[in-house]
Phi, psi and omega in degrees: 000120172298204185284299191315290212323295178341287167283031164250333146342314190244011161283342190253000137335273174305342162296281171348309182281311170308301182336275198330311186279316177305298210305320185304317200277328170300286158023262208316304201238122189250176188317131172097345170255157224218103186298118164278116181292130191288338183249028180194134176286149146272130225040035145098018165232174196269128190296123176329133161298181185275137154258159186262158161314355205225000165268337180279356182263303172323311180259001143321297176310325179302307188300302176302309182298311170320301176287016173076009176277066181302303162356289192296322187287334179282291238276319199279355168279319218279336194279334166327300188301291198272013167258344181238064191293309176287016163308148169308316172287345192299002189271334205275302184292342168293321210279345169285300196308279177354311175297320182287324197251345171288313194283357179293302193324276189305009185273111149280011126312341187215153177270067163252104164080004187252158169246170164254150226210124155292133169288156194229174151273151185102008199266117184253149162315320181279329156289355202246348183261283153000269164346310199218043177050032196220188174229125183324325195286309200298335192287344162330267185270020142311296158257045159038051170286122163298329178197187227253001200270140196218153178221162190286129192120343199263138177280144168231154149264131184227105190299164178288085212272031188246092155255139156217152231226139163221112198282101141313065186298315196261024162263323196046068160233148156257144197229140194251103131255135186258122195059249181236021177269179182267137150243336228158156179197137179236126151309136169280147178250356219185120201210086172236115171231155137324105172299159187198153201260347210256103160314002168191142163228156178233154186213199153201151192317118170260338169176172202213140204222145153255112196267138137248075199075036154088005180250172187244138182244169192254145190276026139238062171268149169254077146264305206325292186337323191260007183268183132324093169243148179271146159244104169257128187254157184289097159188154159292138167047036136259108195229150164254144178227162156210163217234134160296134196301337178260294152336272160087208190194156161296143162291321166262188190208126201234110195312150142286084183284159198299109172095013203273141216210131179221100204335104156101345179262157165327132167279175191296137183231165201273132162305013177207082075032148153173126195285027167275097216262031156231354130238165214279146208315346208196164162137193185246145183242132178230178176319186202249297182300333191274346172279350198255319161298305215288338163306316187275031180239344205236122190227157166286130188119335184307125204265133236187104177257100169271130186261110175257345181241121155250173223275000000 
């Protein structure tokens, strides 16, 4: 081979490797991507953090509730939830939906959990709740009655009173569900109960009472604002209380056991003491307001599961 043969041989070498290599690189980054350096920002600007999907869905949803699109915004948590349940945000995102779906219930703009219901003659809020599965309070504030009085012919909405209460202890949530969904979720502040060897229980709501300076009051007393409420579930020393965000309860709380009895000892006294005589020896303590919405969800018999361990 002469010299010329040589260098066109190893000039068209080289072409060929560049050719070869742009080509590769149009592939890999096609027009308009932009290589990121891991050690540089690009064009001098600094690269997003990651966010998950289901905290940008929070606040898309945060958007929508500003903008009375409660629907979207519940449907677009709900679809969330269930591709990220254990997600870090899903407790931030259940605690909107709870928000979202309680003002949905009580809305008489919307058929969310309600029937649409003629009033008849002979026809009572209590009767008409009877019928249909609900509670004069809740058909209350569903169509914002001033009082209990109705006449035949008037439309109502009427919610769907099929809840059942799930005590989270070692979540320390009261957990809401309607049918077989998610409704609601409340924080506990304050948990002194009877140990018990048994990792789940079932009870149900046995009655629901307001206390004031140690007397018991009728809940259309006008009092009631300043009074105390109770949820008493069919167990001993079990109770929902409720507490001011400034008052308040000791936080811990050191179980006792059921029945438990000792020649010669003193009884046993509750781990929150308090010379306060409307609440109670024992029991779960929750905000005053969240317990006082979670009463108008609840009737005697609402069926009630406490978790104190999960498996």
């Amino acid at each position: 081979m002469s010299k010329s043969q040589a260098i066109i041989v190893v000039t068209l070498a080289l072409v060929i490797g560049y050719a070869a290599g742009y080509f590769t690189r149009i592939v890999r980054f096609p027009a308009g991507f932009e290589r990121q350096r891991p050690s540089s920002s690009v064009a001098g600007k600094t690269p997003q953090k990651y966010r998950a999907p289901i905290s940008l869905a929070v606040e898309k949803a945060q958007q929508l509730q500003a903008g009375g699109k409660l629907q979207e915004a519940q449907k677009l948590l709900l679809d969330q939830l269930r591709i990220y349940p254990q997600a870090e945000e899903a407790q931030t995102a259940r605690d909107l939906l709870g928000t979202i779906n309680t003002e949905l219930f009580f809305s008489n703009k919307s058929l969310y959990g309600k029937t649409e219901y003629t009033v008849e003659h002979g026809d009572s809020l209590a009767r008409i709740a009877h019928k249909l599965n609900s509670t004069p309070e809740m058909i209350m504030r569903a169509n914002d009655l001033g009082s209990t009085l109705i006449h035949p012919g008037d439309r109502l909405v009427v919610p769907d009173g099929e809840f059942t209460l799930t005590i989270d202890l070692p979540n320390e949530r009261v957990v809401v569900h309607h049918g077989d969904g998610f409704f609601k979720q409340y924080p506990m502040k304050a948990i002194d109960l009877p140990r018990s060897s048994q990792p789940r229980l079932s009870t149900k709501v046995s009655g629901t009472f307001f206390w004031k300076d140690g007397e018991r009051i009728s809940p259309a007393s006008p009092e009631i604002d300043k009074a105390t409420p109770w949820v008493h579930l069919a167990r001993s020393g079990y109770i929902l209380y409720g507490v001011s965000e400034e008052n308040g309860v000791e936080s811990e709380a050191v179980e006792i056991s059921e029945g438990e009895k000792r020649e010669g000892a003193a009884p046993a006294e509750s781990a929150t003491p308090s010379p306060d005589p409307d609440i109670p020896p024992r029991g779960i303590a929750m905000l005053k307001d969240d317990l006082t919405e979670l009463l108008m969800l609840l009737r005697r018999g609402t069926p009630v599961t406490i978790i104190r361990e999960h498996k």
